[in-house]
C-alpha positions in Angstrom: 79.1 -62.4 193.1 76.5 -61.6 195.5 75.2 -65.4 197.4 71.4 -64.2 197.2 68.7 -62.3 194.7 65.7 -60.7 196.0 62.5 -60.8 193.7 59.3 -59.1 193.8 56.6 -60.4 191.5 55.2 -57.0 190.3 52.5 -58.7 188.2 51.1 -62.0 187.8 47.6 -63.7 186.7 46.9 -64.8 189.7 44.4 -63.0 192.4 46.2 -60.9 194.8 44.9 -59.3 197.8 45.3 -55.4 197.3 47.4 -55.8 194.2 45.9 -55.3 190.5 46.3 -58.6 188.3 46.3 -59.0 184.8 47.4 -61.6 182.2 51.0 -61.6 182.1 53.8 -61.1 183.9 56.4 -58.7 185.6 59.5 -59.3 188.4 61.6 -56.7 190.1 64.9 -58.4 190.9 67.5 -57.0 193.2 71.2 -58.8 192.8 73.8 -56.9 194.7 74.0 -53.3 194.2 71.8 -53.7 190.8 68.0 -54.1 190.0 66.8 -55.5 187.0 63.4 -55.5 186.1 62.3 -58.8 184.0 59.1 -58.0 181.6 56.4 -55.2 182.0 52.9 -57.4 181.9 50.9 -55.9 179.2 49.3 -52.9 181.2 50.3 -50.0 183.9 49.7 -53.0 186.3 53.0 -53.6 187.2 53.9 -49.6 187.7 50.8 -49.8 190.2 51.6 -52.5 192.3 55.4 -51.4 192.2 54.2 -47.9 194.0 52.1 -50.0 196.3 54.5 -52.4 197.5 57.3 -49.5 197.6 59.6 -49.7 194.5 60.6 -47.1 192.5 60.8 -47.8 189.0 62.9 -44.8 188.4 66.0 -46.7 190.0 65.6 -50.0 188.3 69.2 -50.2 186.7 68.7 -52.9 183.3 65.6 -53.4 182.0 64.8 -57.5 180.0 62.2 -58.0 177.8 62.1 -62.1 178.1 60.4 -62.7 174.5 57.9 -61.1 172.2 54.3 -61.3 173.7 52.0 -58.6 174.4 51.1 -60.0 178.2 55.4 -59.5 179.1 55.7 -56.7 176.7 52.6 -54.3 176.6 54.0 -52.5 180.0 56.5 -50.7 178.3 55.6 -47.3 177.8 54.7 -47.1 181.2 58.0 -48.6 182.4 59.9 -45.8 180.1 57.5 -43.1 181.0 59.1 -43.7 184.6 62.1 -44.9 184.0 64.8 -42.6 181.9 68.2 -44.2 181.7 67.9 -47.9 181.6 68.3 -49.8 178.4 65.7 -52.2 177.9 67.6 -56.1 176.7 65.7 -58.1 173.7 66.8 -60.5 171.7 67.7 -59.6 168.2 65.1 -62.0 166.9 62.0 -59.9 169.0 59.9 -58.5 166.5 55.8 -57.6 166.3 55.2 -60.6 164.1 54.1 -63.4 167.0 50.7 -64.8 166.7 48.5 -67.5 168.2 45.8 -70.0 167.1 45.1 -70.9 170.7 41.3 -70.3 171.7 38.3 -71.5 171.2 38.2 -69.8 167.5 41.2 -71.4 166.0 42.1 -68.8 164.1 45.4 -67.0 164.3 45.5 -63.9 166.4 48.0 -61.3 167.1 49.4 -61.8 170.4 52.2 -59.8 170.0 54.2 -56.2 170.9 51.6 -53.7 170.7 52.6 -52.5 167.1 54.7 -49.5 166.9 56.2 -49.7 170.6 59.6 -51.2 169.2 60.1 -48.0 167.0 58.8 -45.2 169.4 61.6 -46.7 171.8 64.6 -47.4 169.6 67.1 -45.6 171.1 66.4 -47.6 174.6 66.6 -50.8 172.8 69.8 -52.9 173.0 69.7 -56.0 170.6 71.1 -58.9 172.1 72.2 -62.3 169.4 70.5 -65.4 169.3 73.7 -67.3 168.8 75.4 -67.0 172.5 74.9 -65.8 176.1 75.4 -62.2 176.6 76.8 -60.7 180.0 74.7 -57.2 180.8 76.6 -56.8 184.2 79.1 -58.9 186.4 76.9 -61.9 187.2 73.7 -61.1 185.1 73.4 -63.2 181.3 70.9 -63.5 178.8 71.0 -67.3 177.6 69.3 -67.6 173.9 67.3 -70.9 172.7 69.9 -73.3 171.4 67.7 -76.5 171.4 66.9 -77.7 167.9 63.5 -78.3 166.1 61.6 -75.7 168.8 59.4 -74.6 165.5 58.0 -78.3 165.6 57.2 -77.4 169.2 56.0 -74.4 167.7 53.7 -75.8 165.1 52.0 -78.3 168.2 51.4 -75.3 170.3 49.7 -73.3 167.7 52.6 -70.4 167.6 53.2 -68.4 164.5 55.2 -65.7 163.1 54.7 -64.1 159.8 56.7 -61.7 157.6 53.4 -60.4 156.1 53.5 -62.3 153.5 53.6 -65.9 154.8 52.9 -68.2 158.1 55.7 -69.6 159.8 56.0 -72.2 163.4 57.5 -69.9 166.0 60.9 -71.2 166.9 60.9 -69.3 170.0 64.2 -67.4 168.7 63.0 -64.1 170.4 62.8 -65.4 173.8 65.9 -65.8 176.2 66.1 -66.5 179.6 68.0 -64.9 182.7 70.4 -66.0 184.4 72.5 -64.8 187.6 75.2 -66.2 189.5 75.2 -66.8 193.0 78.1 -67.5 195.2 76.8 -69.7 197.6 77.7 -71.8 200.4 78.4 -75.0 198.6 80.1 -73.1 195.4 78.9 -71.2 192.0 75.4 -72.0 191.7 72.8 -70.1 189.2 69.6 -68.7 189.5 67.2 -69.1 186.6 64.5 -66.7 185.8 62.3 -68.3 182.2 59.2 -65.9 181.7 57.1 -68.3 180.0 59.8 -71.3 179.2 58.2 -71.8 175.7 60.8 -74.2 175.2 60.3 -76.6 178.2 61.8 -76.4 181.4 64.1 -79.4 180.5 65.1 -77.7 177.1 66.0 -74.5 179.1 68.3 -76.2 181.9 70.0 -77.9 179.5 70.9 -74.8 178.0 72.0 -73.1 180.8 74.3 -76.0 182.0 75.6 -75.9 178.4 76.1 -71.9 178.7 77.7 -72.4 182.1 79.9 -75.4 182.6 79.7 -77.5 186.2 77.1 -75.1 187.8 74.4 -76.0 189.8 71.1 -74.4 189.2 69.4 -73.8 192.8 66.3 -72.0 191.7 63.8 -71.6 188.4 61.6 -68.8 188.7 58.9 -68.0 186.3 56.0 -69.2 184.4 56.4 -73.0 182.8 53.7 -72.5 179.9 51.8 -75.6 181.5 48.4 -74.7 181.8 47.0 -76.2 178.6 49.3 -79.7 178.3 48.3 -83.0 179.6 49.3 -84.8 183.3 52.3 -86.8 181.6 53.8 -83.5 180.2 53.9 -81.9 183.7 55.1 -85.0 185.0 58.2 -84.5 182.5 58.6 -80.8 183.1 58.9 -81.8 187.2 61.2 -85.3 186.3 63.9 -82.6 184.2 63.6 -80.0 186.9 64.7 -83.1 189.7 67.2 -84.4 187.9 69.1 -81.3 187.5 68.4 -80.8 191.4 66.7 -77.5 190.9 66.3 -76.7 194.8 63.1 -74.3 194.5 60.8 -73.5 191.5 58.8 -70.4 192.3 56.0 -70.4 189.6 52.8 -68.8 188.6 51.5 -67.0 184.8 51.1 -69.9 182.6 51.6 -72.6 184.1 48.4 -73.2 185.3 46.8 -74.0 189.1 46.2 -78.1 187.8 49.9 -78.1 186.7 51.2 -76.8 189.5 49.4 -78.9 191.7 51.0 -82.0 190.2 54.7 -80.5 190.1 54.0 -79.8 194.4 52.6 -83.6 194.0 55.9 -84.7 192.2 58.3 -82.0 193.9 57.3 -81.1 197.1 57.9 -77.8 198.9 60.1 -77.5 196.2 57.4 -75.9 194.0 56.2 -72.9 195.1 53.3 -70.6 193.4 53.2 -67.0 193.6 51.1 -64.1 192.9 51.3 -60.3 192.4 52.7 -58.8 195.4 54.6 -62.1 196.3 58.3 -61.2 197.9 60.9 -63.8 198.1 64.6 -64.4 198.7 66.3 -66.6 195.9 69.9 -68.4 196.7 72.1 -71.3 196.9 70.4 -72.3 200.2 68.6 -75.8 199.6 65.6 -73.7 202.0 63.9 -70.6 202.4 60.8 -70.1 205.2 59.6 -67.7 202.4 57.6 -70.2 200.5 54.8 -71.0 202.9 54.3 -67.3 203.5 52.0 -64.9 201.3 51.4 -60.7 201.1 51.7 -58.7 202.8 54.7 -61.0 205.0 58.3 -60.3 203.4 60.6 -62.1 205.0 64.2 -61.6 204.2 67.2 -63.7 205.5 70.6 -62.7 204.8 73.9 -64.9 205.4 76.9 -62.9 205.6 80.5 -64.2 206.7 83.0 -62.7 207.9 81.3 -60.3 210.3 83.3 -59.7 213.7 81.5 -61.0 216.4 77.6 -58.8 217.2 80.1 -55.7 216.2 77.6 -53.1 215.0 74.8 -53.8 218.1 77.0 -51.8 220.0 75.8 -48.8 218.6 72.2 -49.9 218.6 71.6 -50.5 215.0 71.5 -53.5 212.9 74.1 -53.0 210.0 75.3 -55.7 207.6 77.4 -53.3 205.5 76.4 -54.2 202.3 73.9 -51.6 200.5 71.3 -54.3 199.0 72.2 -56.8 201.7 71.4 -54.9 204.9 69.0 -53.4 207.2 69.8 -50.4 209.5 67.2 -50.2 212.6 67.0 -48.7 216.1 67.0 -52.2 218.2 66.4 -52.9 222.2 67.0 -55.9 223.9 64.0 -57.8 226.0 65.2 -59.6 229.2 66.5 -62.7 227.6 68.4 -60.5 224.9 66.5 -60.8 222.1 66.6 -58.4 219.8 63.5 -56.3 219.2 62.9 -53.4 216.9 62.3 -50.1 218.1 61.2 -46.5 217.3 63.0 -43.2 218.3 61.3 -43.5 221.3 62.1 -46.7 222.4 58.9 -48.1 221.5 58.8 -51.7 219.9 57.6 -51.8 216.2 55.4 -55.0 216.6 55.0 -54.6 212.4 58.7 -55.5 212.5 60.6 -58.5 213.7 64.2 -59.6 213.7 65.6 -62.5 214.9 69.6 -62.6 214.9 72.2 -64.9 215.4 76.2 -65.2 215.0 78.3 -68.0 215.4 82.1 -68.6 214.1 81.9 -64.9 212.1 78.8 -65.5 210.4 76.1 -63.8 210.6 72.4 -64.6 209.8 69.4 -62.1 210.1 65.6 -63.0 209.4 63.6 -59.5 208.8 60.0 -59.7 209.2 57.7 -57.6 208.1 54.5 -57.7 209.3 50.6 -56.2 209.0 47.5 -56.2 211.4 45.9 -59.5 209.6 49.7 -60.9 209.4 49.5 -64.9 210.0 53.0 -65.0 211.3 53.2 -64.0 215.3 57.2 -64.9 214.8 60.1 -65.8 213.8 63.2 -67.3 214.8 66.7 -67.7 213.4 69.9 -69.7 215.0 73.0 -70.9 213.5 74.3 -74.1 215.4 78.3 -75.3 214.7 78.5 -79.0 214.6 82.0 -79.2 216.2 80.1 -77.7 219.1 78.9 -81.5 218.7 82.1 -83.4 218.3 83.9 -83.0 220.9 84.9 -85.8 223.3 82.3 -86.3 226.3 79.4 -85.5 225.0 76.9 -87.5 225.5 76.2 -85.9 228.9 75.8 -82.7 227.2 73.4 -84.3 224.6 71.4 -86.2 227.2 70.8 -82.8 229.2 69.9 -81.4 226.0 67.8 -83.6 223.7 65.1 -86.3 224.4 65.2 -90.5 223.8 63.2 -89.6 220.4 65.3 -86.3 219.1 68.3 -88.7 220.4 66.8 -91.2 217.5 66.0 -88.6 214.9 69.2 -87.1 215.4 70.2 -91.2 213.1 67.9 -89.9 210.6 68.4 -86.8 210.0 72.2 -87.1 208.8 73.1 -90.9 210.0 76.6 -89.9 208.3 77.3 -86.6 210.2 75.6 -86.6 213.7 77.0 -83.6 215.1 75.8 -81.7 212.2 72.1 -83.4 212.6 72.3 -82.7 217.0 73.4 -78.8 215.7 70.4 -79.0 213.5 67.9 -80.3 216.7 69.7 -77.4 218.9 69.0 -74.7 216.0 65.4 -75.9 216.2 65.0 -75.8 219.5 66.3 -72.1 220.0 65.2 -70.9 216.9 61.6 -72.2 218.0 62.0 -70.0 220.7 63.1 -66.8 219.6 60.1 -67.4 217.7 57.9 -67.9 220.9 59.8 -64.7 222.1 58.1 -62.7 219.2 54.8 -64.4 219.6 54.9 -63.6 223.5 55.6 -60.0 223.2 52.8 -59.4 220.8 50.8 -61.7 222.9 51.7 -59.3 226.0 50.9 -55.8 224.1 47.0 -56.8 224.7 47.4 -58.9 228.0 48.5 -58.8 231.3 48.3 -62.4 232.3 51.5 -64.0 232.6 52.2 -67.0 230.4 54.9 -69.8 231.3 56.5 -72.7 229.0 59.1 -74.9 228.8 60.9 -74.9 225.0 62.7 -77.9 225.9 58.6 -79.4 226.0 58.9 -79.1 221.6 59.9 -82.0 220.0 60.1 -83.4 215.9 56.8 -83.9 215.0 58.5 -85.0 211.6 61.3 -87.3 210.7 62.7 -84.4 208.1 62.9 -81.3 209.6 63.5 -79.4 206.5 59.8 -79.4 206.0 58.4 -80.6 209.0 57.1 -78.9 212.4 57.5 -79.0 216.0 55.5 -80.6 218.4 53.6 -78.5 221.0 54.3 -81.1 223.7 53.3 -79.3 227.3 53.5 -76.1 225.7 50.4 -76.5 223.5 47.9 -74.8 226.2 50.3 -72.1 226.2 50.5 -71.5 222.3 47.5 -71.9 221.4 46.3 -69.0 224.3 48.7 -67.0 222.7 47.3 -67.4 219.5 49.9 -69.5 217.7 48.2 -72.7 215.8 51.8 -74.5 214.9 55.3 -73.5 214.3 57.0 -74.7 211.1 60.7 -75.4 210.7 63.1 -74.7 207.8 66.6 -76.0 207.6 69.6 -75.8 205.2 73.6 -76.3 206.2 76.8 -74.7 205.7 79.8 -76.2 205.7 79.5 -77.8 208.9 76.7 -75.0 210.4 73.1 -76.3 210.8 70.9 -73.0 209.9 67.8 -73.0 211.3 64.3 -71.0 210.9 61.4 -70.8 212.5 57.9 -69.2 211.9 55.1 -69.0 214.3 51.9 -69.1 212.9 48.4 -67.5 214.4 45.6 -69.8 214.1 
């Protein structure tokens, strides 16, 4: 199975610089060689922003409707009016019955499948049971509610369904969530995408887990249908999602601003909001530099082992083989042999940077892609082997390399591996300055004034470096001419590799 997802939140309530927002919600997911798109928003919204941001809807392989509300489901003319092969997923259950006494009024109001959709489409339909999880393609399942009593959760919430002849709770038996599989670094792990998690976040992991025996779930992605219950609620939601060790939560719709600032309270940088427009990687990587950065930055970063030595830079071209985890581009090389992007003229794209490194046959890549009012003026990626580390006589080595106080953080970082927490501090060190690299050449496109530093001058600013920064040191006069107000620092391992990102920031 492929070890990361790519998603692209197509439509979202939340304000989005050029992007059109609505009510609802929409994600383009690519997983391997496949796209799936999950839920259409409840306008033309999502086809709008898709053409903006570059998709073509026309390609989109499977198509999921996650449950049977008109702000997830309204979309879907437009989506077929664009799209002509891929079968659109439901649950058997979805029908135009849901309604809602939500509101100020209190009295029940349709808020489901614009009448008549379900029919003019049946022959794209494909009905999926409520009973198990279904399998749409190697690695992509639709898990059904399996949790008990969900109409009492119903009747609190003000959900109905009707027959047209009588008022029922809404059990929720129309909505399902999606799951992939990820093959990651640490073995099987899952990827959870809930539209609106009517259930709860902790009913829904403990479905999955159920539908899929011993995996981990590293990521929950979608709305958590917070925004109208009360602090100790939210505080539940974020208790279930850490004790399954959910590593990221990228969330927006209905879960409201207040609730999500008490999950990033509870959580972390484990919670992440979104927006229309928002781009982010999604794998079994306990990291991603993604989160902190917003449209129009897309940052990609793809891990791929096996890869013989630089191989493919011989020709000029980056190349990672694989058709949905790749990039080909014309590259150069600056006087330190960092890799730049270039056009067929040699001339550097400074809307594009790359960052690149390759150690024991695996290779990493961090893609940038940047605008004029971009915030990020780098980025840098290194992959440091801890047995690099561990080998007798050393401590010469890590004197020459590391300071008295990185020689002390290296004891916090991982006090029961320090070879992999002084490859972690070496990562940092040179991922901090291909990042610098970047921020000099842009710096240089509009100066002539030669600018010197020292990257050995950074140190920890933080005691956790997964989520910490680096200290400007005697280099601060020098970044902050350049432009650059602080450099953040994301780390995750694998196996006995410290992988290690950086991203300089413009003040």
């Amino acid at each position: 199975m492929p070890s990361q997802l790519f998603v692209t939140v197509l439509v979202d309530n939340h304000e989005a610089p050029g992007m059109r927002c609505e009510w609802g919600l929409s994600l383009h997911v690519r997983y391997g060689s496949r796209t799936v798109l999950l839920d259409f928003g409840q306008s033309d919204a999502f086809a709008r922003n898709a053409r903006a941001l570059g998709i073509d809807l026309g390609s989109v392989d499977y198509a999921v409707l996650s449950h049977a509300h008109y702000d997830h489901a309204d979309g879907m003319d437009e989506f077929f009016a664009r799209n002509a092969h891929a079968p659109l997923y439901l649950s058997e259950a979805c029908a135009e019955t849901c309604w809602s006494t939500g509101g100020e009024a209190g009295q029940p109001h349709y808020i489901g499948i614009r009448r008549g959709t379900m029919d003019h489409h049946a022959e794209r339909l494909r009905r999926v049971p409520t009973s198990h999880t279904t399998t749409i393609a190697p690695g992509i399942h639709l898990v059904p509610h399996t949790t008990p009593s969900l109409a009492d959760k119903g009747r609190r919430d003000g959900m109905l369904r009707t027959d047209g002849t009588a008022w029922v709770p809404d059990d929720f038996a129309h909505e399902m969530s999606l799951v992939f599989e990820l093959d990651g670094a640490r073995g099987p792990a899952l990827a959870v995408l809930s539209s609106c998690s009517h259930a709860g976040p902790d009913a829904i992991v403990r479905e999955v887990r159920a539908a899929f025996p011993g995996r981990r779930i590293a990521a929950f992605v979608g709305g958590l249908h917070l925004f109208r219950s009360n602090d100790a609620k939210v505080h539940e939601a974020a208790q279930a999602l850490r004790a399954a060790d959910v590593q990221c939560v990228w969330t927006g719709h209905c879960t409201g601003e207040h609730a999500i600032a008490l999950l990033q309270e509870q959580l972390g940088h484990r919670v992440v909001p979104f927006a229309a427009g928002t781009q982010f990687p999604v794998d079994d990587l306990a990291w991603s530099p993604a989160p902190a950065m917003r449209r129009p930055v897309d940052l990609e970063v793809t891990i791929r082992g096996g890869a013989p030595s630089w191989g493919a830079h011989t020709s000029g071209h980056i190349d990672l083989g694989d058709r949905n985890a790749s990039l080909t581009l014309p590259i150069a090389y600056d006087d330190r042999g960092a890799p730049l992007v270039v056009d067929a003229r040699g001339n550097e794209r400074h809307d594009l940077l790359v960052s690149l490194c390759d150690e024991g046959h695996t290779l990493a890549c961090a893609l940038v892609r940047t605008q004029q009012d971009s915030p990020v003026a780098g980025v840098g990626l290194d992959l440091a082997p801890a047995s690099y580390f561990a080998r007798p006589g050393t401590e010469r080595l890590l004197e020459s390399l590391f300071s008295k106080r990185e020689l002390e953080l290296a004891h916090t970082l991982y006090p029961q591996d320090l070879p992999l927490a002084f490859a972690t501090l070496f990562g940092a060190k040179e991922a901090a300055f291909k990042a610098c690299a970047h921020a000099l050449r842009l710096w240089y496109a509009t100066h002539d004034e030669p600018l010197a530093f020292e990257v050995r001058d950074f140190g920890m600013e933080e005691p956790w470096v997964e989520h910490g920064g680096l200290r400007h040191g005697a280099a601060q006069r020098a970044l902050r001419k350049m432009g650059i107000e602080r450099m953040e620092i994301c780390q995750a391992t694998l196996g006995d590799k410290a992988l290690v990102a950086a991203v300089a920031w413009r003040a």
